[in-house]
N, C-alpha and C positions, 0 to 999 in steps of 0.2 A: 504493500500500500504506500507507505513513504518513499521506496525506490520511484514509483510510477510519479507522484509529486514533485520530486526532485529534477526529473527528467522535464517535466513541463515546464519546472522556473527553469532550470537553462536553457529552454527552446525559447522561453519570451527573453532571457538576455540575450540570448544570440539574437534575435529580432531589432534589437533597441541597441547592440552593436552596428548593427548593417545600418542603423540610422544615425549612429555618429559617424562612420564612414563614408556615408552619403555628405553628413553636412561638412565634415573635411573635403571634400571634393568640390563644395559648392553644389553640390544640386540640386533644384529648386523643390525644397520638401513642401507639403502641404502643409500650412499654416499648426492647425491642428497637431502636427506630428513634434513638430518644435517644442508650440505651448505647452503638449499633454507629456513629453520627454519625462520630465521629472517625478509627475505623479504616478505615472504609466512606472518606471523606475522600483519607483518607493513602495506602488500596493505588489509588485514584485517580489522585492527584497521584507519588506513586512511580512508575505506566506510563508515564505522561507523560513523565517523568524520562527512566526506559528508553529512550523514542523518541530521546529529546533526545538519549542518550549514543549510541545505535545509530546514527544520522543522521551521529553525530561521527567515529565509527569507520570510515562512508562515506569520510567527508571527506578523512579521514588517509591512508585506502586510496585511495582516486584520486588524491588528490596524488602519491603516494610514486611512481606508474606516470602521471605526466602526459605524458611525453615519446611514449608509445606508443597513446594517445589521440587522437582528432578532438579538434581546438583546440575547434568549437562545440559539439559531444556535449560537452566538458568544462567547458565556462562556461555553458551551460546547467544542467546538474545541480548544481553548485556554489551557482548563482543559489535554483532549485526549495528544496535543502537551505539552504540561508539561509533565506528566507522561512520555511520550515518549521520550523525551530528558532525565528524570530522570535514566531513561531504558539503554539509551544508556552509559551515564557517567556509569553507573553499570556493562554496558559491556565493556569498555574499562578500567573501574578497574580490570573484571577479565582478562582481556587479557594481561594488564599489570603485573600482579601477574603470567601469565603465562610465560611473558619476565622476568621476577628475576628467573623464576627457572633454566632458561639459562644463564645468567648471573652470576648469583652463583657461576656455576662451575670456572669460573675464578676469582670470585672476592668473595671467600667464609673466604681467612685469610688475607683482606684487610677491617678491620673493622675500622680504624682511616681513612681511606679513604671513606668509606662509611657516616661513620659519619660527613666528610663536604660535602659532596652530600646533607645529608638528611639537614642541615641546610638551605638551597635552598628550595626553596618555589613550590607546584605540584600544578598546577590548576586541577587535577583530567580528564584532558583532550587530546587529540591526536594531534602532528602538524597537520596541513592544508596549502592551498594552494599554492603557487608557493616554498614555503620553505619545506614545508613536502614533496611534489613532489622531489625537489631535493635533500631531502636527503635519502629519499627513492633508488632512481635510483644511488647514489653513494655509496649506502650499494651491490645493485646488483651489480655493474660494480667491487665492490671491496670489496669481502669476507675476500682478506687477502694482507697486506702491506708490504712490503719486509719480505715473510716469517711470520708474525706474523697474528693471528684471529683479523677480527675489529668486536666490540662489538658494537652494534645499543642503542644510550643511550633512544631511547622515546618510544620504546615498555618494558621500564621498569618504577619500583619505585623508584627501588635505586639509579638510575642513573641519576643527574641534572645539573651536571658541561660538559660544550659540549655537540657535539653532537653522538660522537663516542669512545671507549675505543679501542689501539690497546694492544692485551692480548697475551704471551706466553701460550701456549699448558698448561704449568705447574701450569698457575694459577697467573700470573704476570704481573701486569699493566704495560706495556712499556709507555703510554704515551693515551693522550688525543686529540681531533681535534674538531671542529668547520667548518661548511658548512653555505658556503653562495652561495644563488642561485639568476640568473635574467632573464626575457628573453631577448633576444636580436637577431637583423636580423629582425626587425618587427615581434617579439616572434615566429618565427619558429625555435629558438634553443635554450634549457635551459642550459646553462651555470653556470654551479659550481667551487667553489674556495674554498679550502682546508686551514685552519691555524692550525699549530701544534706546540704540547709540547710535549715533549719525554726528554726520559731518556736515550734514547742513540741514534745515528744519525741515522733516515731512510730515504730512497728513495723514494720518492713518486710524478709520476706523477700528479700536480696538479698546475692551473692557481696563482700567485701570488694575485690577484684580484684589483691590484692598479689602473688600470684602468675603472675598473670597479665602484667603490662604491667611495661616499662624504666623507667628513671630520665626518661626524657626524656617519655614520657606521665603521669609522677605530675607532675611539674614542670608540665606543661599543663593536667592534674586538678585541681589546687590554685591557679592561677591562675584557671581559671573558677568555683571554689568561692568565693576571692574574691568574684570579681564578683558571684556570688549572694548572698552574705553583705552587699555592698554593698548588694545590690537591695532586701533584706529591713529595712534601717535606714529605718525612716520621716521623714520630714523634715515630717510633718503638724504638729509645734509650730512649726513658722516659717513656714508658710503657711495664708491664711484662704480658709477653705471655703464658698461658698454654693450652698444648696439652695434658693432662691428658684424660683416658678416662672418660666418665661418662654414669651415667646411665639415661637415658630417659626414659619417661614411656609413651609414645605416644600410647601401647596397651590396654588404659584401652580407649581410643576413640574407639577402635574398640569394645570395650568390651561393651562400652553404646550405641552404636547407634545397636549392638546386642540385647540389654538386652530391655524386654518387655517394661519394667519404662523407659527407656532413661537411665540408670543413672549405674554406677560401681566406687566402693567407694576400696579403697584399705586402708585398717584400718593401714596397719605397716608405711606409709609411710604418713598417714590424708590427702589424696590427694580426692575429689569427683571428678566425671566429669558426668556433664549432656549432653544428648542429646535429641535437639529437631524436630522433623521432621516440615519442611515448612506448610504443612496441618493442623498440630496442634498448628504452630503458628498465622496462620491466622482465626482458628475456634476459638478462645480466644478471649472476650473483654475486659482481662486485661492479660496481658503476663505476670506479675509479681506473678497472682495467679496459672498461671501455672510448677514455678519456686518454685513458696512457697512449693505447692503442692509433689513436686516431693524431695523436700530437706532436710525439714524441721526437721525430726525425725533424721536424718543422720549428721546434722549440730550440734543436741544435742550431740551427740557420741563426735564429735570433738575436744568437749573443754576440755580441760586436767586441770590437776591441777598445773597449771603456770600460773606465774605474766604475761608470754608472749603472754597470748592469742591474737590472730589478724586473724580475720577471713576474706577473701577477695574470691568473686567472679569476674572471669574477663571471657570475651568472648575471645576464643580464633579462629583464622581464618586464613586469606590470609590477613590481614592489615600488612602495613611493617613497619619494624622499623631496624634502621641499624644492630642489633648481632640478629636476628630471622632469621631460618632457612627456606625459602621459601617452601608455603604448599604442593609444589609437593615434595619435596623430607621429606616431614613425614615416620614414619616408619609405615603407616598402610595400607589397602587397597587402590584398585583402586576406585572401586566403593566409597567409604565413601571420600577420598581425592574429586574425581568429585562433588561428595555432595555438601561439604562443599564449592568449590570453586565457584560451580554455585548456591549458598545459597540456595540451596533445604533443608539442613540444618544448625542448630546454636550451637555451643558446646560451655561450657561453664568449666572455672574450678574453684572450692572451696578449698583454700586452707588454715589451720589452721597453719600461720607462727611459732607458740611457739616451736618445733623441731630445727628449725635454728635458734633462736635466742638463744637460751637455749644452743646448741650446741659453737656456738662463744661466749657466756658466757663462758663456758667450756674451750676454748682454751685462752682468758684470755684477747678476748675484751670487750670493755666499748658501751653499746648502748643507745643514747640519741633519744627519743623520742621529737622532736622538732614539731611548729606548720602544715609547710610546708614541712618537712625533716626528712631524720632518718642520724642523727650522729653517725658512727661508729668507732673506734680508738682503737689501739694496743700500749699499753706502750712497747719498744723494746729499752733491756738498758735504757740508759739516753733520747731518742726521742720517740717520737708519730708517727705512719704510720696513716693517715686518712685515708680513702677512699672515695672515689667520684664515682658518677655514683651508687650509692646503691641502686636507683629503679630499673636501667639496668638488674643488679644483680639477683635483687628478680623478674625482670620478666622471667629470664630463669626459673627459678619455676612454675612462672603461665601457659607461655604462651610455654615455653620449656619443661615442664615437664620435669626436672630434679629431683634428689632427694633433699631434703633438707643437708641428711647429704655431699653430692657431693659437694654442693655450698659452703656450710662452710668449708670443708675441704680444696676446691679450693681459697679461700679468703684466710684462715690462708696461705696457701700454697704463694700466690702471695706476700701477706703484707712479709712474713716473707723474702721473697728473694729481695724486693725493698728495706729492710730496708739492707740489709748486701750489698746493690749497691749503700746505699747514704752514706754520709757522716753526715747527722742530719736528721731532721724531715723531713718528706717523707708524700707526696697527693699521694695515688696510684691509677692510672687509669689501669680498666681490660678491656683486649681486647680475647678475647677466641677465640684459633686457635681448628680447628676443623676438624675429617676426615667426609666426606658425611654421 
């Protein structure tokens, strides 16, 4: 019964992927299919929910009566409902990875914002009950708030602070909200109440809620309001912004899950990328000799004649991280993005960092190899520019496929313009503004 369920929510995500694919592409979707995206989404990812809790309520009931049970009839089903709940958090990761690629679009050169989000903690899980319900139904009733898009924050990842983003067209956080719901009438009417931070004054029909909730819910109202009010302070004057373009190499994913081996190695740039298909990850009883097998000879290539050798294999996917480009909007196929996001496949990339480091050697940084850290710095005149965020960095290489020499060029680029904006020693943090 829950197998048969399961299978229907990822036939409507697969559905409601095919329409973020469409609208990367531009294609002229029906009005309807846009507006309804989110809620169409959420009553989704809410069933799912459902199972998950209905599964759990199993769980508790057959425990509570384990004594009068078959021992195997009872570690079997126990085993079934595990996996199955495992299934489901699996599917409401990729559902959620498919609400960032909506959300993107408005919140794609707000990464100092993203990044207090993602400090916020994901249980990997969907609202439920009389609160998912109502914020559900106040996403329908309200696509858009005097003029402006509201953005649904729990059909995503990146989104933790509230429960709602309202977003200019252009790509611009107006402001943040927070839904609280009850029933009431002897629960023949769910009642919602609206709390906002914005950035600049809007209209919005919505109950004050003072009547409604205890001292201990406004104490919790006001603390997340905080945090929203936090989120809404821009830290964009202490950090420098490039828009430069760069080169991505997203085509050699299409090149390996092509290629007979899995695998397309581009020698000018030491970049590998393996692919693995689902069927051959599970015919394996060591997945690492399947990885060895496929690499190994090509990893020798790799190593150059530099002190900077650093060789790093990373998987690369739908996992989010606040400056990663959500997987629908890759530059590769449809089919292969679908792959990857329904883990039919695992891509993986190999990258021999000695080019970049050897490069900002070049431009006349100093790179400290630390236990936990890599310490980077620019003598500029009389001060030092650091940098911080230096894994951030080096993962638009793995997981962005960037080039090495783009990244370097970008770093010199940034150090060098923060240093002639301070007045002494300079932490530079990069935030990368970006077109789709």
């Amino acid at each position: 019964m829950y197998d048969d369920k399961i299978e229907e929510i990822k036939k409507t995500l697969c559905e409601l992927a095919l329409i973020m694919l469409n609208l990367k592409r531009g294609a002229n979707l029906e009005e309807y299919e846009f507006i309804n995206f989110q809620t169409n989404l959420a009553e989704c990812l809410y069933n799912a929910m459902s199972v998950y809790r209905e599964i759990s309520q199993k769980e508790r009931e057959y425990i509570e009566i384990k004594e009068s049970l078959d021992k195997e009839d009872f570690l079997e089903k126990m085993q079934k409902w595990k996996n199955q709940k495992l299934e489901i958090k699996e599917v409401i990761s990729i559902g959620k990875s498919i609400g960032d690629s909506f959300a993107y679009i408005f919140y794609r050169d707000s990464i100092e914002e993203l990044e207090k989000h993602y400090k916020h903690p994901d249980n990997g899980l969907f609202v439920s009950g009389i609160g998912g319900r109502g914020e559900i139904e106040f996403i329908k009733e309200n696509p858009t708030i005097d003029g402006y898009l509201v953005v649904y924050h729990s059909i995503t990842n990146m989104l933790r602070i509230g429960d709602f983003s309202v977003c200019s067209l252009d790509g611009k956080v107006i402001g943040t909200g927070e839904i609280k719901s009850e029933y009431i009438n002897d629960k023949r009417v769910l009642a919602s109440s609206v709390y906002m931070s914005s950035k600049v004054k809007l209209k919005i029909d919505a109950e004050e809620g003072e009547e409604i909730y205890g001292n201990s819910t406004k104490e919790k109202i006001q603390k997340q309001l905080k945090n929203q009010d936090d989120l809404l302070l821009s830290d964009s004057g202490d950090i420098m912004k490039d828009k430069r373009k760069m080169n991505e190499q997203h085509f050699l994913i299409d090149a390996a899950c092509n290629n007979e081996k899995g695998i397309a190695y581009n020698e000018e740039i030491n970049t590998l990328i393996v692919a693995i298909k689902e069927e051959e990850y599970y015919a394996s009883e060591n997945f690492d000799d399947i990885l060895g097998e496929k690499i190994d000879n090509i990893v020798k290539k790799m190593i150059k004649d530099s002190p900077y050798n650093n060789i790093r294999m990373e998987q690369i996917g739908k996992e989010y991280k606040p400056y990663r480009k959500p997987i629908i909007w890759w530059n590769i196929s449809d089919d292969i993005i679908l792959d990857i996001l329904f883990d039919k496949r695992a891509i993986f990339s190999v990258v021999n960092f000695a080019t970049y480091y050897e490069r900002l050697t070049e431009m006349g940084f100093q790179i400290e190899f630390k236990e936990n850290e890599i310490v980077v710095g620019k003598k500029c005149g009389e001060y030092i520019a650091k940098l911080e965020d230096f894994e951030m960095i080096e993962d638009l290489i793995t997981h962005e496929l960037y080039t090495q020499e783009d990244i370097a060029e970008m770093v010199s680029y940034i150090v060098e313009n923060s240093h002639n904006q301070s007045d002494g020693d300079a932490i530079v943090r990069v935030s990368i503004k970006r077109n789709f």
